[in-house]
N, C-alpha and C positions, 0 to 999 in steps of 0.2 A: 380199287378201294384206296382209301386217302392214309396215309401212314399219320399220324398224329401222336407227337409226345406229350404225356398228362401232362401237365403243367405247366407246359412250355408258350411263351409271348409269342404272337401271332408277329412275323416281319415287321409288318408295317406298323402293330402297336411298339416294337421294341425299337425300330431307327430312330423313331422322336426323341426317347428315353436315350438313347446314346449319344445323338444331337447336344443334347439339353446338357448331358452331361458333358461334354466336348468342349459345348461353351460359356459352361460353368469354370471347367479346368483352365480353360486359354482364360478368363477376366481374370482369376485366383491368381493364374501367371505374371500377369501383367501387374496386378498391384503388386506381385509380391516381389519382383523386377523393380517398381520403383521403391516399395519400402526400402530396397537390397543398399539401392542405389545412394537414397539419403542417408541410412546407418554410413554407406562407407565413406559418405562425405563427412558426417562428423565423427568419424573416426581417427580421420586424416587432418582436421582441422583442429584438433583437441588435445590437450597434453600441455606441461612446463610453459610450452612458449603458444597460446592460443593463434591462428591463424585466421581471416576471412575465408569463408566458406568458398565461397570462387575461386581465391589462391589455392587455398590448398585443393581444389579439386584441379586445375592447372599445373599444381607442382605435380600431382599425381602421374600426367602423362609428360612430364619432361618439361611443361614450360612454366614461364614466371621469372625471377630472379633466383640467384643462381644456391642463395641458402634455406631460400623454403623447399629448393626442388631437394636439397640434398636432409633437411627436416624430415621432408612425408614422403619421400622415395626409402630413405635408407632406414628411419627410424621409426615412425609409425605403418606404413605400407606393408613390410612382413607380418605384424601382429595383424593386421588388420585379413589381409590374405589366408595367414594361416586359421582364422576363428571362421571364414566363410569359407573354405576346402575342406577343413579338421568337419565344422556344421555339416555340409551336404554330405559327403563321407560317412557320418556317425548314422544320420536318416536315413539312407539310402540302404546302411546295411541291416536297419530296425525295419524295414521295410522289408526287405527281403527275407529275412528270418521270419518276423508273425509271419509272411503268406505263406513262406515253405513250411511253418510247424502248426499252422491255423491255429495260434495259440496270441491273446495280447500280449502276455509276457513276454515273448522271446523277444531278446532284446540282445547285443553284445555286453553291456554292461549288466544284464540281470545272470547273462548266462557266463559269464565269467570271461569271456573275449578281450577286454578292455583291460579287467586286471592283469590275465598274463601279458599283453602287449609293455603296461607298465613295470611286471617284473624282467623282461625282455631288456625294455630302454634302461631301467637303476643300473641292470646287471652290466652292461656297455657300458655305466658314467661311472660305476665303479671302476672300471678294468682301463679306464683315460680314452679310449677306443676315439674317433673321428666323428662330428655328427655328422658326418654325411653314412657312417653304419648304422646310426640310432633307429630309421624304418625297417633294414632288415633285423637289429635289435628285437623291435615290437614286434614285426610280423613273427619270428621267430617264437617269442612268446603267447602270441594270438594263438598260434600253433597248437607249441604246447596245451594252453590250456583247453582248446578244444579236444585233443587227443584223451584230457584228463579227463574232461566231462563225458568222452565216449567211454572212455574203460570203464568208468561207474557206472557211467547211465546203463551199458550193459550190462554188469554184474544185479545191478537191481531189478532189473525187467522192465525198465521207465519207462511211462507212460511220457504225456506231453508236460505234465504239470507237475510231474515227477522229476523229470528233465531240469526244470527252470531251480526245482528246490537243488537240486544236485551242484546245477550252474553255481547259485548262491553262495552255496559252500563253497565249491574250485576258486570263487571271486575272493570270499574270505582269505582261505589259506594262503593264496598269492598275495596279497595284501597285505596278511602277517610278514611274510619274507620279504616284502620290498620295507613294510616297517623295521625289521631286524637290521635289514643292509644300511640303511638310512639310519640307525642307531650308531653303526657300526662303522659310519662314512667318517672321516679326516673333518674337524669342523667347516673349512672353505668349500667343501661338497653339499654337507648335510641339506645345510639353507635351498641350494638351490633344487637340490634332488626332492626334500622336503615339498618346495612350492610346486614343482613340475609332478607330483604324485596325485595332488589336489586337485589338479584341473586348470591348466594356465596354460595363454600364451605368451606371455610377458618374455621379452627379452626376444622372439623368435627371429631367424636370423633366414637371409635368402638364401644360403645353403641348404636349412630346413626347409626351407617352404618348395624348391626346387628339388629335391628329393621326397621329401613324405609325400608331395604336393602331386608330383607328375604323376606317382603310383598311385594316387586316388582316383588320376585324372584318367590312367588307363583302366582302373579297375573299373569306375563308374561305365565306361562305354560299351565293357565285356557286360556290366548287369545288364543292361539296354539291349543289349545281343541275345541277351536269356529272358526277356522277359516275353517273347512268343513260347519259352518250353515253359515256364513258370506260369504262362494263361492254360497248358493244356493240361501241367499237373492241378491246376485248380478244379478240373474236373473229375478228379478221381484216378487211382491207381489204374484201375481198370480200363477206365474209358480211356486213359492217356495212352495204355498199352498196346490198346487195340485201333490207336491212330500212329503206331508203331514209333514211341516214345521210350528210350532206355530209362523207366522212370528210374532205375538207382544212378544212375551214370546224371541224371539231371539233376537230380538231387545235391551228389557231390560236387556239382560244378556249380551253383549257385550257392552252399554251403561257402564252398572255397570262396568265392566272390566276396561275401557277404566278409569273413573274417578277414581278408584284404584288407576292404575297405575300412574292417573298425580299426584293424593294426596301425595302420598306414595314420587314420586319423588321430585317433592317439599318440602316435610320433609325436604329430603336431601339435596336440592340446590337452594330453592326460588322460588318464580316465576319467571324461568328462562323462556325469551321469544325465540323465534324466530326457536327452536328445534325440537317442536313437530309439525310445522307449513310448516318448509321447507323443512326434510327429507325424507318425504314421496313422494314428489313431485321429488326430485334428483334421489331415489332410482325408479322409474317409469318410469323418464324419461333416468337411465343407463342402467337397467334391466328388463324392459318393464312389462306389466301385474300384478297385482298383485298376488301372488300365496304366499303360507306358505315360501319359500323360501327367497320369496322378503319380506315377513314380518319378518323374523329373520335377513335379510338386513338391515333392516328400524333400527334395535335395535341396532344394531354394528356400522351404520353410524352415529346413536344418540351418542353413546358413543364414537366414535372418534371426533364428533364436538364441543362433551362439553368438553371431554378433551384438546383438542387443543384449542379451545377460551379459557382455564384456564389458558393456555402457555403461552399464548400471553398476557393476562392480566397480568401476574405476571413477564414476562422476556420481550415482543417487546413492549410495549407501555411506554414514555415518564413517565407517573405517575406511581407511585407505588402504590400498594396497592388497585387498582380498583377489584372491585367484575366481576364476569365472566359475568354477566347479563348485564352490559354495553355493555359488547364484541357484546353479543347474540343479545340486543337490537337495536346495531347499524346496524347490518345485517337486523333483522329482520322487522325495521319499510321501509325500501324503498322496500322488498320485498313482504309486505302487503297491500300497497300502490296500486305493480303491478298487483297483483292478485286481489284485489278490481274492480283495474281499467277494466283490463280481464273478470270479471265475469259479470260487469255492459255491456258491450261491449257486450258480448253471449246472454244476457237477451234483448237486445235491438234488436239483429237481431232475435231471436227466436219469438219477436213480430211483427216484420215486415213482 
C-alpha cells in the first residue's frame, strides 16, 4: 500500500515549481547585481568635486590619476561600502528573525536590537574609547537589549505579537538614554553622536568598515550555514525533532546570528529603520518561498535599498545634509503601520 501525505505535491508537480522559482531567484540576482553595481558607481562619482563615471569607477580599483584615486578610494568608497555591508547585514538579520518568529514584524529595529546596538556605540563615544571598539560597543548593546526583551517577554507569557510590542518599548527606552547621553555629550560630541543616532554613514572611515564590516562578513556566512536547520524548523517543532534537530539549541544559534548581524550593521550605519523590516517581505513576495537563494536575495536588496536611500538623501531631497535614516524612516513608519494593521486583522479572524 502507497503511504501518501494529504496534501502534499506530487515530485514531479513540485521540481517545476522549484525550478521556476530558482530561476526566478538567479534573474532577481542578476539585476539586482547590476542595479548594486550602478548605485556604486555613482556613489563614487558624486560629491564637492563631481567625477566621470568611468574615472571614478577606475579610481575605485586603484587606477586613473593619482587624486581621483585618493578622492573615491579614501573619501567616498568607505561611506559607500559601509551603506552596502550596514544594507545586506540589516536584511539578512530581518530575514532571519520573521522565519524564526513566523511573524512579519520581527524585525531588529521593531524588536529593539538596533537601539540597544546604538545605546552600545553613544555609550563608547561618550567614554573617547577607539572606533575600532565601536562593533563590540553595538554588539554589546544588541545584547543587552535582546536579554531585555527576554526577561519581559518572559514575565508576560508573550505570545509572538506580544513579543514585538515588548520589542517596541526595550527600542524606546534605549532610545530615551542615548537621547539623555546625547544631551549630556560636550557640545563637539553632541552633533556627531546626534547624526550617527539618526541613521548615517557620512564621515565612515576604513577602520569602520574593516571592523563592523568583516563581522558582518563572518556573520552572514554562519546564517548560510544555518539556513538547512532554519528549512527544518520551518517544519514544525515536531517534525524538526523527530529528524533529530535540537530545536532550542537552533533556535539560539540563528537568534544569535541574526542580532550579530543587526549589531555589527548598526556599528556602520545607526539605527537604520525600515531595512531589515521590509526586504524580506519584497524579496518573498518577487521570489516566492524562502530558500538559501532568496536569503542571499534578501542581502543584495538590503544593500541596494540602503545605498539608494543614501542617493536620495544626499542628491533628490530639498535639504542637504539629512542622514539616510530619515530616508528609511519615512518608508518605514506607514509600512509598519500596515503590517500592524494586517497582523491585528489575521489574529481577529483566527479567533473567530
Amino acid at each position: 500500500m502507497n503511504d501518501v501525505v494529504p496534501g502534499a505535491k506530487p515530485l514531479a508537480a513540485a521540481t517545476p515549481v522549484r525550478r521556476a522559482t530558482g530561476r526566478r531567484t538567479a534573474l532577481l540576482t542578476v539585476v539586482g547585481l547590476l542595479v548594486l553595481c550602478a548605485l556604486i558607481t555613482v556613489s563614487v562619482a558624486n560629491g564637492e568635486m563631481p567625477l566621470p563615471p568611468l574615472d571614478a569607477a577606475k579610481g575605485l580599483f586603484g587606477l586613473g590619476d593619482s587624486a581621483t584615486v585618493l578622492v573615491v578610494q579614501e573619501f567616498r568608497a568607505p561611506r559607500t561600502v559601509a551603506a552596502v555591508v550596514a544594507g545586506a547585514g540589516l536584511a539578512v538579520a530581518g530575514a532571519l528573525l520573521q522565519r524564526l518568529f513566523r511573524n512579519p514584524l520581527a524585525s531588529p529595529d521593531v524588536m529593539g536590537v538596533t537601539g540597544g546596538a546604538s545605546f552600545g556605540a553613544v555609550a563608547m563615544l561618550a567614554a573617547g574609547a577607539s572606533q575600532m571598539l565601536m562593533p563590540l560597543a553595538a554588539l554589546g548593546g544588541g545584547l543587552l537589549a535582546a536579554v531585555l526583551l527576554g526577561v519581559f517577554s518572559w514575565r508576560s507569557g508573550a505570545g509572538v505579537t506580544r513579543l514585538v510590542l515588548v520589542g517596541l518599548a526595550v527600542q524606546a527606552g534605549l532610545s530615551a538614554a542615548v537621547s539623555f547621553m546625547v544631551v549630556r555629550f560636550p557640545a563637539e560630541l553632541a552633533g556627531s553622536a546626534l547624526q550617527w543616532t539618526t541613521g548615517s554613514v557620512y564621515g565612515r572611515s576604513w577602520t569602520e568598515v574593516w571592523s563592523a564590516g568583516g563581522g558582518v562578513a563572518i556573520a552572514l556566512f554562519v546564517a548560510f550555514a544555518l539556513n538547512r536547520r532554519l528549512a527544518v524548523l520551518d517544519l514544525g517543532d515536531d517534525s524538526a525533532g523527530t529528524l533529530g534537530l535540537n530545536t532550542q539549541a537552533a533556535r539560539m544559534q540563528i537568534l544569535l546570528v541574526a542580532i550579530v548581524l543587526a549589531s555589527l550593521a548598526a556599528a556602520l550605519a545607526g539605527p537604520v529603520a525600515f531595512v531589515a523590516l521590509a526586504v524580506p517581505h519584497m524579496v518573498r513576495f518577487l521570489a516566492g518561498p524562502p530558500t538559501a537563494g532568496t536569503l542571499a536575495l534578501s542581502g543584495l536588496a538590503g544593500a541596494v535599498l540602503l545605498l539608494a536611500s543614501d542617493l536620495v538623501a544626499q542628491y533628490l531631497l530639498p535639504v542637504s545634509g539629512l542622514p539616510v535614516g530619515v530616508v528609511t524612516a519615512t518608508l518605514g513608519a506607514p509600512w509598519l503601520l500596515v503590517l500592524m494593521i494586517r497582523q491585528s486583522s489575521s489574529v481577529n479572524r483566527s479567533v473567530r
